[in-house]
MDAnalysis code that builds the backbone (N, CA, C; Angstrom):
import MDAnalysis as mda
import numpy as np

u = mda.Universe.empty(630, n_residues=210, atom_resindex=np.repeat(np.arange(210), 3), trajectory=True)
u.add_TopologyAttr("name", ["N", "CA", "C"] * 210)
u.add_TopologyAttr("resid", np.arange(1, 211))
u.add_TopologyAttr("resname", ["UNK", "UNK", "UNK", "UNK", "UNK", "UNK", "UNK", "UNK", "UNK", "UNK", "UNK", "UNK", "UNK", "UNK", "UNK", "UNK", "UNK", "UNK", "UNK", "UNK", "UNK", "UNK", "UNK", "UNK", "UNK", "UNK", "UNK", "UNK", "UNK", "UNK", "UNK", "UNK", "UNK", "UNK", "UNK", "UNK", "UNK", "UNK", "UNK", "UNK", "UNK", "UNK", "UNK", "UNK", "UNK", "UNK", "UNK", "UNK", "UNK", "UNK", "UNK", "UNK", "UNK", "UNK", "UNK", "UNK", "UNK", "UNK", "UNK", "UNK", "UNK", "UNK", "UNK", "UNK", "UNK", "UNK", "UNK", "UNK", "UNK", "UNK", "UNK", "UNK", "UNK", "UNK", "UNK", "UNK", "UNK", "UNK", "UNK", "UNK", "UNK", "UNK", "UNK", "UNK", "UNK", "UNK", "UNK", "UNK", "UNK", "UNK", "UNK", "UNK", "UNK", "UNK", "UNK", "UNK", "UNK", "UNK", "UNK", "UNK", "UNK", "UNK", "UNK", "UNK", "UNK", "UNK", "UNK", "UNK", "UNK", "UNK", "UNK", "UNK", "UNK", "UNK", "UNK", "UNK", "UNK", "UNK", "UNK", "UNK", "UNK", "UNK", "UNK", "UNK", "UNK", "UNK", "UNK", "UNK", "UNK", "UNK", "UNK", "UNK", "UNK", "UNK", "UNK", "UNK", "UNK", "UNK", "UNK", "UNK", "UNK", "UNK", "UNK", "UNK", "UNK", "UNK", "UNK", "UNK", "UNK", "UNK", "UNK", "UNK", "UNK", "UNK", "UNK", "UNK", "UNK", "UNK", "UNK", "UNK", "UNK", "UNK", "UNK", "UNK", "UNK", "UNK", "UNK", "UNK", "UNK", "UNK", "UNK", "UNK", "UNK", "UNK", "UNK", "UNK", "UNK", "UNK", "UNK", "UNK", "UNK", "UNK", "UNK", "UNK", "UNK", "UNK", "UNK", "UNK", "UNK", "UNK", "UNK", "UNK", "UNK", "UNK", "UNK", "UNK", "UNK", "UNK", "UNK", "UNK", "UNK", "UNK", "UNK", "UNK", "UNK", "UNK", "UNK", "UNK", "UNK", "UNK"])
u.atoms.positions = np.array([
    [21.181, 10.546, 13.008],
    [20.091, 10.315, 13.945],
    [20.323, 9.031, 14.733],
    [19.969, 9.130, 16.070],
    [19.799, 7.559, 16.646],
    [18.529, 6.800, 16.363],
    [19.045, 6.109, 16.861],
    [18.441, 4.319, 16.185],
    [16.853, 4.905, 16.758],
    [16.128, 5.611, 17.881],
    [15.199, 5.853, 18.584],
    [14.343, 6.956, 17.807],
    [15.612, 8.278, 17.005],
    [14.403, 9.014, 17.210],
    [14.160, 9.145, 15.319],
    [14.960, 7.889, 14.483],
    [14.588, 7.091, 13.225],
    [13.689, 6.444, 13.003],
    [13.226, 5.579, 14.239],
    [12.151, 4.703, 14.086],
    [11.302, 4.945, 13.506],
    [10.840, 5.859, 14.070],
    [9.315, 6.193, 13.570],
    [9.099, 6.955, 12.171],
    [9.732, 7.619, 11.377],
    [10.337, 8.165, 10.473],
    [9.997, 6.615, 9.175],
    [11.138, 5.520, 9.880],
    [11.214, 4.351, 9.065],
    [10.000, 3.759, 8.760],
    [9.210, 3.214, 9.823],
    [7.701, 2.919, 9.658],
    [6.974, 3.718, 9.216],
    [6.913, 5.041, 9.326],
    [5.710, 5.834, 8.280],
    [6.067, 5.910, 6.815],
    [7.283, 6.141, 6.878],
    [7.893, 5.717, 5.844],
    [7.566, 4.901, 4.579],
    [8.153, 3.754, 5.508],
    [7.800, 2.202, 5.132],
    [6.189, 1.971, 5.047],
    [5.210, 2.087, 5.860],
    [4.014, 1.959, 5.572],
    [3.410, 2.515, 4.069],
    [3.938, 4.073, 4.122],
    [3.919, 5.181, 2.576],
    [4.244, 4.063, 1.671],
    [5.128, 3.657, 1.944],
    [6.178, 3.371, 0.651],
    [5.498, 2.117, -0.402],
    [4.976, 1.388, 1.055],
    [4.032, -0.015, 0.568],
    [2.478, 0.605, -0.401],
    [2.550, 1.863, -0.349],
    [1.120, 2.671, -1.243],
    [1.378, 2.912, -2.020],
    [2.796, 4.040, -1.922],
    [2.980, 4.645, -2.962],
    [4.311, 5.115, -2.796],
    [5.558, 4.298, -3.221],
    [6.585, 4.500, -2.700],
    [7.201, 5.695, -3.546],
    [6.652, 6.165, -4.785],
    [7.472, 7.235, -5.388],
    [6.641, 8.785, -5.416],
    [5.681, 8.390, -4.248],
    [5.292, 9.401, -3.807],
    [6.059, 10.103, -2.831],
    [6.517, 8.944, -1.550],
    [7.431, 9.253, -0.524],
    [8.766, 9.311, -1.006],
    [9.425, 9.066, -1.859],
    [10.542, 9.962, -2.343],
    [10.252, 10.833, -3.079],
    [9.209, 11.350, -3.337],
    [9.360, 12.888, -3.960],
    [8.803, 13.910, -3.026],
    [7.782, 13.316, -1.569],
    [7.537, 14.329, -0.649],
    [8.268, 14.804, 0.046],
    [9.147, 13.386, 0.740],
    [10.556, 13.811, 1.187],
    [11.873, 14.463, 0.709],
    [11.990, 14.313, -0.270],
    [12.792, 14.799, -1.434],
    [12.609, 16.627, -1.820],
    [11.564, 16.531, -1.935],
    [10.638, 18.457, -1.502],
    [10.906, 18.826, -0.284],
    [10.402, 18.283, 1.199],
    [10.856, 18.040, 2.200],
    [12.129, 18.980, 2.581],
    [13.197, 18.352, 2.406],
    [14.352, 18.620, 2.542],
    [15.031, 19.533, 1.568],
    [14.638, 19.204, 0.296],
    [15.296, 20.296, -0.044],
    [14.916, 21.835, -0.335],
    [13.157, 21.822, -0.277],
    [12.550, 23.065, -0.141],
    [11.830, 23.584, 1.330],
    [11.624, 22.749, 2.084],
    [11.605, 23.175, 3.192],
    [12.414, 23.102, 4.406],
    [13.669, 22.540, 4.157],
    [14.721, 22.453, 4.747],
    [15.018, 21.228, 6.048],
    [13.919, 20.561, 5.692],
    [13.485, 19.353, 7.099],
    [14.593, 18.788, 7.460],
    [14.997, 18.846, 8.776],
    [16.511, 18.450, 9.214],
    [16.078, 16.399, 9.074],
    [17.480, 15.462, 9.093],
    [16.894, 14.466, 8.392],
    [16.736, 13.587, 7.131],
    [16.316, 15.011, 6.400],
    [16.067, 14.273, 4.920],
    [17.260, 13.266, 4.045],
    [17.618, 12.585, 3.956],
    [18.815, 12.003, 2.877],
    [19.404, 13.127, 1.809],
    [20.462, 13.558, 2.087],
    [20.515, 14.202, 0.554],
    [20.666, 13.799, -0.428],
    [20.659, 12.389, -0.428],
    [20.089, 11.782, -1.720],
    [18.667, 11.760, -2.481],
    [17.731, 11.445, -1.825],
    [16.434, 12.068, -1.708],
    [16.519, 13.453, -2.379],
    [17.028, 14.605, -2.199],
    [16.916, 15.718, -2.692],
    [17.524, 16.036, -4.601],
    [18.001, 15.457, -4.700],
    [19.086, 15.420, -5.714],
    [17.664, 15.496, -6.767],
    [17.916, 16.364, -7.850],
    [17.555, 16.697, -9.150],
    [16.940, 15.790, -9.834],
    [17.791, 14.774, -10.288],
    [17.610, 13.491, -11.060],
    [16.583, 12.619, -10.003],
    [16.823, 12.582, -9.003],
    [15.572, 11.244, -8.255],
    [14.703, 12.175, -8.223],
    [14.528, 13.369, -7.653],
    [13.437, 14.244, -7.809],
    [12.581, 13.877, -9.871],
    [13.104, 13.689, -10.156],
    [12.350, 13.947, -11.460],
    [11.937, 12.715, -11.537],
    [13.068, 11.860, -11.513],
    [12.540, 10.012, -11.994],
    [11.392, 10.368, -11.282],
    [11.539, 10.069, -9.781],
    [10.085, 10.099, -8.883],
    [8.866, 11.047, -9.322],
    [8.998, 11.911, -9.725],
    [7.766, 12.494, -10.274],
    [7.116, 12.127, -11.381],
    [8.181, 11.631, -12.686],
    [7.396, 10.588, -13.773],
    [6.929, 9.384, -13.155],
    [7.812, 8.839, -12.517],
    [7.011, 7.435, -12.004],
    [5.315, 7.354, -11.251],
    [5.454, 8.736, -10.407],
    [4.392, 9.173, -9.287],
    [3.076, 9.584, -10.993],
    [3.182, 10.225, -12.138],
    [2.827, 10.425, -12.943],
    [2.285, 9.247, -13.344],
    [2.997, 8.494, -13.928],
    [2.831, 6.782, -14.189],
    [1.906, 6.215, -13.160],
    [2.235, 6.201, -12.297],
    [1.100, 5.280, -11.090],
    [0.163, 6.136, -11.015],
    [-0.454, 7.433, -11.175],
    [-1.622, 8.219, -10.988],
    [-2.759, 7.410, -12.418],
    [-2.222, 7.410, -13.268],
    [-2.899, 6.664, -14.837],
    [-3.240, 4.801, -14.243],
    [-2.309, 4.528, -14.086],
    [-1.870, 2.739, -13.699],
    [-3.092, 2.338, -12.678],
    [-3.247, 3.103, -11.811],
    [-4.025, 2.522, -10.003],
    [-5.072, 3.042, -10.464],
    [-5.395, 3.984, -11.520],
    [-7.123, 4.183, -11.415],
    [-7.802, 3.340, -12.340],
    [-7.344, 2.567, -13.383],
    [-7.842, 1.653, -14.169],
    [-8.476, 0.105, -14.098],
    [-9.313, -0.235, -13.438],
    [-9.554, -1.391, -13.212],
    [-8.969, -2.387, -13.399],
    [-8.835, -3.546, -13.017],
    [-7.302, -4.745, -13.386],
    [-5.468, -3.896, -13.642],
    [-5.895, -3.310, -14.417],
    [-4.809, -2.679, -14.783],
    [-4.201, -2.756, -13.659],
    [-4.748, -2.083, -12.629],
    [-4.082, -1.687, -11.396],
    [-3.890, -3.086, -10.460],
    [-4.654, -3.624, -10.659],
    [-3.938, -4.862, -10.245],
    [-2.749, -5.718, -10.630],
    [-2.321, -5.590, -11.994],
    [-1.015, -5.869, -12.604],
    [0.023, -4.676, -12.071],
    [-0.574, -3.745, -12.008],
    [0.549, -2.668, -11.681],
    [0.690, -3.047, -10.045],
    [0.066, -3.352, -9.084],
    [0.192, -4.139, -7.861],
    [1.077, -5.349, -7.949],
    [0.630, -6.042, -8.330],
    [1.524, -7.264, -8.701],
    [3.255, -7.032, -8.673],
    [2.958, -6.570, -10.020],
    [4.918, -5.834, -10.252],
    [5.477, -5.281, -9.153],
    [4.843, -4.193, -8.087],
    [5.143, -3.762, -7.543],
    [5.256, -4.492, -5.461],
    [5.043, -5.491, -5.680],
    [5.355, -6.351, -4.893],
    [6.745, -6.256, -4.189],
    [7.227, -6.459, -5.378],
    [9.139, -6.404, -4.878],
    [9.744, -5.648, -4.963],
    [8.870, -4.080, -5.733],
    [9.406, -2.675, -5.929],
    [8.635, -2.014, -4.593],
    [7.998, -2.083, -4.300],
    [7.825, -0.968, -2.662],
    [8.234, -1.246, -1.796],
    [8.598, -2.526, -0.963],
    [9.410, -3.149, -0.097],
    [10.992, -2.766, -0.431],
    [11.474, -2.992, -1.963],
    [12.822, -2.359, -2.174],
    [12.573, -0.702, -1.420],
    [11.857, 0.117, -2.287],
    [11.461, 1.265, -2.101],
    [11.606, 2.095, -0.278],
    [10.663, 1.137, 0.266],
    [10.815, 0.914, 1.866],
    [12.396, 0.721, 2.135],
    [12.418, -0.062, 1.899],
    [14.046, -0.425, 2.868],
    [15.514, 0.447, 2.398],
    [15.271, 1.133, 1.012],
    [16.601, 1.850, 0.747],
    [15.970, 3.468, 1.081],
    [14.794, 3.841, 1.611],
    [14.421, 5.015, 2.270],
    [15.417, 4.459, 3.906],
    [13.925, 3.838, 4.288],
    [14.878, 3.290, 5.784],
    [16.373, 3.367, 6.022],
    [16.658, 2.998, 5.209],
    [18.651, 2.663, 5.422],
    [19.122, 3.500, 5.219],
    [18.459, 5.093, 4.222],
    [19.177, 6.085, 4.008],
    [18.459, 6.911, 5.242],
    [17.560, 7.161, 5.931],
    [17.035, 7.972, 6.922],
    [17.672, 7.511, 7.926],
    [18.707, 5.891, 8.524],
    [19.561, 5.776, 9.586],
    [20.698, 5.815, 9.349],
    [21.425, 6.523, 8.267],
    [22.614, 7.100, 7.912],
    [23.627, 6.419, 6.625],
    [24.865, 6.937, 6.433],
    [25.394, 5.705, 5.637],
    [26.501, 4.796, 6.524],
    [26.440, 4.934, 7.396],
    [27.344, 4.405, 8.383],
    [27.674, 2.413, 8.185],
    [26.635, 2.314, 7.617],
    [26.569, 0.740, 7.243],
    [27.053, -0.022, 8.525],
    [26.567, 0.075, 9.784],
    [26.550, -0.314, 10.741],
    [25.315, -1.013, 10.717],
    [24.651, -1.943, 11.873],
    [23.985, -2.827, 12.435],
    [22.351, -2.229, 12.146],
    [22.588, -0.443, 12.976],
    [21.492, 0.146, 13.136],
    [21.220, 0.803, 11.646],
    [21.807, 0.499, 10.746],
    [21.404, 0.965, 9.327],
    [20.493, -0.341, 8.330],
    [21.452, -1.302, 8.993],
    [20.736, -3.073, 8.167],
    [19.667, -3.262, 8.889],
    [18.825, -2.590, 9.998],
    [17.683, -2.859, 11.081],
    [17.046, -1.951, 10.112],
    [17.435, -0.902, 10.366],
    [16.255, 0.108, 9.474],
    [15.964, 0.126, 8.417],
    [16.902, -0.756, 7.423],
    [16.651, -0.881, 5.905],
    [15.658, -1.897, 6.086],
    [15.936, -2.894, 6.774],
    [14.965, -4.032, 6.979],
    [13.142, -3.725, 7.586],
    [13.640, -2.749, 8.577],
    [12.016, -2.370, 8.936],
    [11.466, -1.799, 8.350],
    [12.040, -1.110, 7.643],
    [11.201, -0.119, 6.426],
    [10.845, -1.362, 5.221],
    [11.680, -1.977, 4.779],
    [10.990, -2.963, 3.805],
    [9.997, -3.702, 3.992],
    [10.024, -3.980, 5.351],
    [9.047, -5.302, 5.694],
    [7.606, -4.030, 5.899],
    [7.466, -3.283, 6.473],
    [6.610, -2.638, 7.019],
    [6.116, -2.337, 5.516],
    [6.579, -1.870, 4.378],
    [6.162, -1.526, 3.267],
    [5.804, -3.228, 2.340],
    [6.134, -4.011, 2.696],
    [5.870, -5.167, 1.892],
    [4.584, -5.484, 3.027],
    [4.315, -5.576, 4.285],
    [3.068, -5.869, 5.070],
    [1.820, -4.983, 4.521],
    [2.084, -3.412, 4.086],
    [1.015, -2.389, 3.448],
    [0.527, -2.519, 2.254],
    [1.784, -2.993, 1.314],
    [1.565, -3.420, 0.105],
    [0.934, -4.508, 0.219],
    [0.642, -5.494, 0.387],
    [0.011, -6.654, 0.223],
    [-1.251, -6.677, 1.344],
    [-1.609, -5.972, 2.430],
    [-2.992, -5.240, 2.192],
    [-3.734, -4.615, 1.857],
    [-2.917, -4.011, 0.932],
    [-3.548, -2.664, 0.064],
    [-3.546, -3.594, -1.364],
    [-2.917, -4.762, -1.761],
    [-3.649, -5.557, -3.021],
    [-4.846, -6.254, -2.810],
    [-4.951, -6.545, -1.533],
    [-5.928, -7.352, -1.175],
    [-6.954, -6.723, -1.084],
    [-6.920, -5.465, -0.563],
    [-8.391, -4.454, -0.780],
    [-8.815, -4.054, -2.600],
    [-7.721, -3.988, -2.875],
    [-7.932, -3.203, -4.369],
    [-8.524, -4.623, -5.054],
    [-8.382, -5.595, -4.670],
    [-8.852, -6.352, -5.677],
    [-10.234, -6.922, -5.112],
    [-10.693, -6.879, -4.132],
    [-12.053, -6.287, -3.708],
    [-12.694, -5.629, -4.110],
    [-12.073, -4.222, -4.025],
    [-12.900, -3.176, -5.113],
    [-12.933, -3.633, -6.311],
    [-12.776, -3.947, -6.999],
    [-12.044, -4.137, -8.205],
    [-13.443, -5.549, -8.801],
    [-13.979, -6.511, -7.785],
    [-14.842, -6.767, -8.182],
    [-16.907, -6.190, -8.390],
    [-16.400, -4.568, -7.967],
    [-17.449, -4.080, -8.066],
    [-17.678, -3.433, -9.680],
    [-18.466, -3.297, -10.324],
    [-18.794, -2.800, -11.614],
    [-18.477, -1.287, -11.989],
    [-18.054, -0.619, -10.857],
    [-18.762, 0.569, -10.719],
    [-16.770, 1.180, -10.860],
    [-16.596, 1.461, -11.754],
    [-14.935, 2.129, -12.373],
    [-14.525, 3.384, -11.193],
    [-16.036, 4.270, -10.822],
    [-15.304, 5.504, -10.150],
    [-15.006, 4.873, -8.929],
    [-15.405, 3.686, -8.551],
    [-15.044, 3.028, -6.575],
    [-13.596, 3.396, -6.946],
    [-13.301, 2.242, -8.506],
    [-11.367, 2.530, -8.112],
    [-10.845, 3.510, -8.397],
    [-11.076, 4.790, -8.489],
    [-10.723, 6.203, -8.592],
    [-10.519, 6.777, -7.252],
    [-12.129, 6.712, -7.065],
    [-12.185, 7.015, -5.342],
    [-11.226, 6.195, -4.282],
    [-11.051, 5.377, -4.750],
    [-10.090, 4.672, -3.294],
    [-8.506, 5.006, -4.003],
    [-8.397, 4.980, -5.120],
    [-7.256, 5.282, -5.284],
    [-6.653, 6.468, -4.937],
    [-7.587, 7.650, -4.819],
    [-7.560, 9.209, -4.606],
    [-6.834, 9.097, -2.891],
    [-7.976, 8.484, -2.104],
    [-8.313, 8.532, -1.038],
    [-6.524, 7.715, -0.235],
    [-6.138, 6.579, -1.724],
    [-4.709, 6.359, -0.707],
    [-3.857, 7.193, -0.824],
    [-3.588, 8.061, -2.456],
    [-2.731, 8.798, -2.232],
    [-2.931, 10.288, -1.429],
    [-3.937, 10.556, -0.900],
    [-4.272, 11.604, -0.136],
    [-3.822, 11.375, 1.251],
    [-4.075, 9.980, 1.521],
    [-3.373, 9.354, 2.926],
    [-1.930, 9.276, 2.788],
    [-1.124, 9.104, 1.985],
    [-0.168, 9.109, 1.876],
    [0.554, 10.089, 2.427],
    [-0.068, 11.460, 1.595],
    [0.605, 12.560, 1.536],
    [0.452, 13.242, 3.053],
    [-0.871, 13.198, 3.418],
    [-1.080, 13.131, 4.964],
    [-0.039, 12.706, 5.868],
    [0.252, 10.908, 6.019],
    [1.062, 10.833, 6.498],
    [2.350, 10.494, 6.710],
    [2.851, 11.304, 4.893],
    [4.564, 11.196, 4.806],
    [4.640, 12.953, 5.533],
    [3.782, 13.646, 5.390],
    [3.552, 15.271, 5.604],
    [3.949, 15.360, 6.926],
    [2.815, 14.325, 7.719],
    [2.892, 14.621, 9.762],
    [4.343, 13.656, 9.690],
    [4.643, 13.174, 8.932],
    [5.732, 12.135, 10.011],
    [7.290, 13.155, 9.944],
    [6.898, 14.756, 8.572],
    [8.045, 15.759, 8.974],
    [8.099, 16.468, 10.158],
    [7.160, 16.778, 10.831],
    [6.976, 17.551, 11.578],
    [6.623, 16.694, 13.319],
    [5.695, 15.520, 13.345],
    [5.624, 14.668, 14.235],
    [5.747, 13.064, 14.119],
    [6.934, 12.925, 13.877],
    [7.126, 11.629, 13.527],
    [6.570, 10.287, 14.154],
    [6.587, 10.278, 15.558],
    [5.758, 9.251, 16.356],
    [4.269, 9.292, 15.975],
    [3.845, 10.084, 15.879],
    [2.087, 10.415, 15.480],
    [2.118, 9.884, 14.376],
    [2.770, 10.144, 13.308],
    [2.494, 9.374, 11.904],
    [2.759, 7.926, 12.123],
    [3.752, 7.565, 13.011],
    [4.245, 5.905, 12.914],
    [3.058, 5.628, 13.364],
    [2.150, 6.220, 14.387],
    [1.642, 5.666, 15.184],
    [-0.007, 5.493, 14.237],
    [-0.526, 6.231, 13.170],
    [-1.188, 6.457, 12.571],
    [-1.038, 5.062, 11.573],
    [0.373, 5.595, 10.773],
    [0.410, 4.432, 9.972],
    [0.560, 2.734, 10.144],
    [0.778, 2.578, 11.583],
    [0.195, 1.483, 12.465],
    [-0.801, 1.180, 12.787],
    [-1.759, 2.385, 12.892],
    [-3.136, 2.229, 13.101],
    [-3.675, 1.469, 11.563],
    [-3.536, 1.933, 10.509],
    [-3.747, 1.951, 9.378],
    [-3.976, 0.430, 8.829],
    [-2.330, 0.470, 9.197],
    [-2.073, -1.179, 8.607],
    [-2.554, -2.534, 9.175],
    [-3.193, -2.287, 10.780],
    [-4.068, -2.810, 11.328],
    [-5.474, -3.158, 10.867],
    [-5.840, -1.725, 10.890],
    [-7.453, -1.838, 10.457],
    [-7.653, -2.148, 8.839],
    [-6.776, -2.168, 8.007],
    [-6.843, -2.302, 6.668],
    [-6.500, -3.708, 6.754],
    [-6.059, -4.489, 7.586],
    [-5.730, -6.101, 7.395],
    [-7.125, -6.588, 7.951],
    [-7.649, -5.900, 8.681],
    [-9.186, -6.113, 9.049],
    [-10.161, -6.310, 8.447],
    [-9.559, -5.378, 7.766],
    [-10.815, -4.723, 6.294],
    [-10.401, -6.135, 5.376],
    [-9.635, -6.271, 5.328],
    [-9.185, -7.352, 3.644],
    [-10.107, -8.828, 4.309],
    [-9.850, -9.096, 5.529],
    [-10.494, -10.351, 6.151],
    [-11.643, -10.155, 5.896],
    [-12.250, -9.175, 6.575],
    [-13.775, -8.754, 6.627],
    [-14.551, -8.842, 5.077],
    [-13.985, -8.428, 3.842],
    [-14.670, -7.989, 2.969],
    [-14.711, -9.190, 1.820],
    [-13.320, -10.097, 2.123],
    [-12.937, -11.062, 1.048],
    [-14.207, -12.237, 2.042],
    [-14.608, -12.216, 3.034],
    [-15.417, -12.906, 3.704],
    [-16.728, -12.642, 2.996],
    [-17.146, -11.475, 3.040],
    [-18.522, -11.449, 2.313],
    [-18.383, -11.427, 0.595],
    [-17.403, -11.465, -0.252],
    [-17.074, -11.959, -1.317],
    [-17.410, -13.061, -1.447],
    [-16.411, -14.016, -0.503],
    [-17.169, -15.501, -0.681],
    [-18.303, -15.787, -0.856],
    [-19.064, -15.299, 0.785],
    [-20.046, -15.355, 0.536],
    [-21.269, -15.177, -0.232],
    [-21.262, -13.978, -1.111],
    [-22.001, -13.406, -2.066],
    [-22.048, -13.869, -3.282],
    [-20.446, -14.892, -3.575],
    [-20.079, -15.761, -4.782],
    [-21.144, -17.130, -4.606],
    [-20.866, -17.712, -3.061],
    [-21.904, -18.731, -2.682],
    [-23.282, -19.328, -2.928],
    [-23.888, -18.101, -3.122],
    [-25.196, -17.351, -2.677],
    [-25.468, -17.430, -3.683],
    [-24.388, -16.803, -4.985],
    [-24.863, -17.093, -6.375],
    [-24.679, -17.623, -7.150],
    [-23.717, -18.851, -6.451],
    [-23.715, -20.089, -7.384],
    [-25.282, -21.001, -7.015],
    [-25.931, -20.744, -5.337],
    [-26.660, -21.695, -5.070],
    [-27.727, -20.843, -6.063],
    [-27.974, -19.675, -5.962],
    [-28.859, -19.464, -7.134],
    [-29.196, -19.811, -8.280],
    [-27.712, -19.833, -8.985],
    [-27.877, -20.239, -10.767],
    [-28.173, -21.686, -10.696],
    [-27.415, -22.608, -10.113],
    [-28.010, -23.870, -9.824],
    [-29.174, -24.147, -9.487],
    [-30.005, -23.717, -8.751],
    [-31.778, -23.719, -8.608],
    [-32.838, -23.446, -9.660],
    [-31.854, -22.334, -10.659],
    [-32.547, -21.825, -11.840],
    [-32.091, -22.625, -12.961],
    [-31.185, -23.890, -12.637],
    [-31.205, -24.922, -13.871],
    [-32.104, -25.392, -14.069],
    [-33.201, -25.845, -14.881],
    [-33.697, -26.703, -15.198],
    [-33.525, -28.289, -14.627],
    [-34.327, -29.299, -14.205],
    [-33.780, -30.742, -13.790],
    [-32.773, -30.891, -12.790],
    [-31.998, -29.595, -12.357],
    [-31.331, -29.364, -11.419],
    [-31.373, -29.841, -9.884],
    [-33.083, -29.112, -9.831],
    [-33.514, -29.378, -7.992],
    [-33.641, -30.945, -7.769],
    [-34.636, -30.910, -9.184],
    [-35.394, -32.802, -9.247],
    [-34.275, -33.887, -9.215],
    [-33.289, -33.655, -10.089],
    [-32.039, -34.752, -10.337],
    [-31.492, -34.754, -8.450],
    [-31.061, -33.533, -7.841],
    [-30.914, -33.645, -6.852],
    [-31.638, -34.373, -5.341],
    [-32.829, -33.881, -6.031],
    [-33.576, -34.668, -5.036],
    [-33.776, -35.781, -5.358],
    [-33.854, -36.770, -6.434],
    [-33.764, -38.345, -6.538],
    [-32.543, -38.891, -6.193],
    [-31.168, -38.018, -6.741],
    [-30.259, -38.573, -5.922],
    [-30.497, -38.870, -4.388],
    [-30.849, -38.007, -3.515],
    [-30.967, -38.285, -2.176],
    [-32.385, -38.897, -1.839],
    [-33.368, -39.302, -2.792],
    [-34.104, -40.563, -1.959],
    [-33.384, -41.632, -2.893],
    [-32.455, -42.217, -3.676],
    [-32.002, -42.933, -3.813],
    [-30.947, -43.259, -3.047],
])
C-alpha cells in the first residue's frame, strides 16, 4: 500500500489499539483471513496470534469491568497499546523497512498512546462513582466502539480515521470537563466537613478578628 491510502487504516488503528489493542488484532486478524480484506498483514492472520489475542481479549473483558482493578490493568497497559499501535501500523505499511514503514509504526503508536491515556483519565472518573455497573457500562460501550470502528475502517477507511479523530478529541474534552467538576465536588466537601467540625467556624473566625 502507499504511504496515502495506509494512513487512515494506521490511525483507526492506532486510536483501537489505545482501547483495546488485542481486540484490533483479532478483528483484523478475522478480517483477512475470513473475510478476505485486501491489506490485512498476514501476520495478523496466523493461528497462534489469532489465539494469544483472543485469550488476552478474554483477560481484558474480566480486568476493565472491575473497579480499580481496571485501573491497574490501565496502568500496565500504558506501554503495551502504544507497542500494540505501532507494530499494527508498521505491519499495515509493509515490511519494506523503509522511511514510510518507521512513520507508520510511529503514528500508530503515538495515536494509540494519545487514546490510551484519555481513556485512563475517563475510567478513573468513573471509577470514583459508587455505582460498579457505570464501569461495566462504559466498559461495554468502548469495546462496542472499538469493534465499530476497527469494522468501518475495513471497508471505509478515511471515515473511521476520521471518526476515530473525532473521538479522541471529544474524549480529551470529556477528561478536562469532568476531572473539573471532580475537583470541584471534592472542594465543596471538604468546605462542608470542615463547617460540621465542632470549634471549627469560631476558631476561624477569632483568627481573623485577631
Amino acid at each position: 500500500m502507499r504511504a496515502v491510502e495506509v494512513l487512515p487504516w494506521v490511525v483507526s488503528s492506532g486510536w483501537a489499539s489505545g482501547i483495546n489493542g488485542y481486540a484490533v488484532v483479532l478483528l483484523l486478524g478475522l478480517g483477512g483471513r475470513l473475510a478476505g480484506v485486501d491489506g490485512v498483514p498476514p501476520g495478523l492472520e496466523r493461528t497462534d496470534v489469532l489465539v494469544v489475542a483472543a485469550l488476552l481479549f478474554l483477560l481484558d473483558q474480566v480486568a476493565d469491568k472491575i473497579p480499580y482493578v481496571d485501573s491497574v490493568w490501565h496502568v500496565l497497559h500504558t506501554a503495551i497499546a502504544p507497542t500494540i499501535g505501532a507494530v499494527v501500523g508498521a505491519l499495515l505499511a509493509g515490511q519494506s523497512g523503509d522511511l514510510g514503514q518507521l512513520a507508520a509504526g510511529a503514528t500508530g503508536g503515538l495515536t494509540a498512546l494519545a487514546s490510551h491515556v484519555v481513556r485512563t483519565g475517563l475510567r478513573a472518573v468513573v471509577n470514583t462513582s459508587p455505582e460498579p455497573a457505570s464501569n461495566v457500562v462504559v466498559s461495554s460501550t468502548e469495546d462496542l466502539t472499538v469493534a465499530g470502528v476497527v469494522g468501518l475502517s475495513l471497508v471505509h477507511p478515511w471515515i473511521a480515521a476520521g471518526v476515530a479523530g473525532t473521538l479522541l478529541l471529544v474524549g480529551a474534552a470529556l477528561v478536562v470537563l469532568l476531572w473539573r467538576r471532580v475537583r470541584a465536588g471534592l472542594r465543596r466537601r471538604r468546605a462542608a466537613r470542615e463547617a460540621t467540625v465542632p470549634g471549627r467556624g469560631r476558631q476561624a473566625g477569632g483568627d481573623l478578628q485577631a
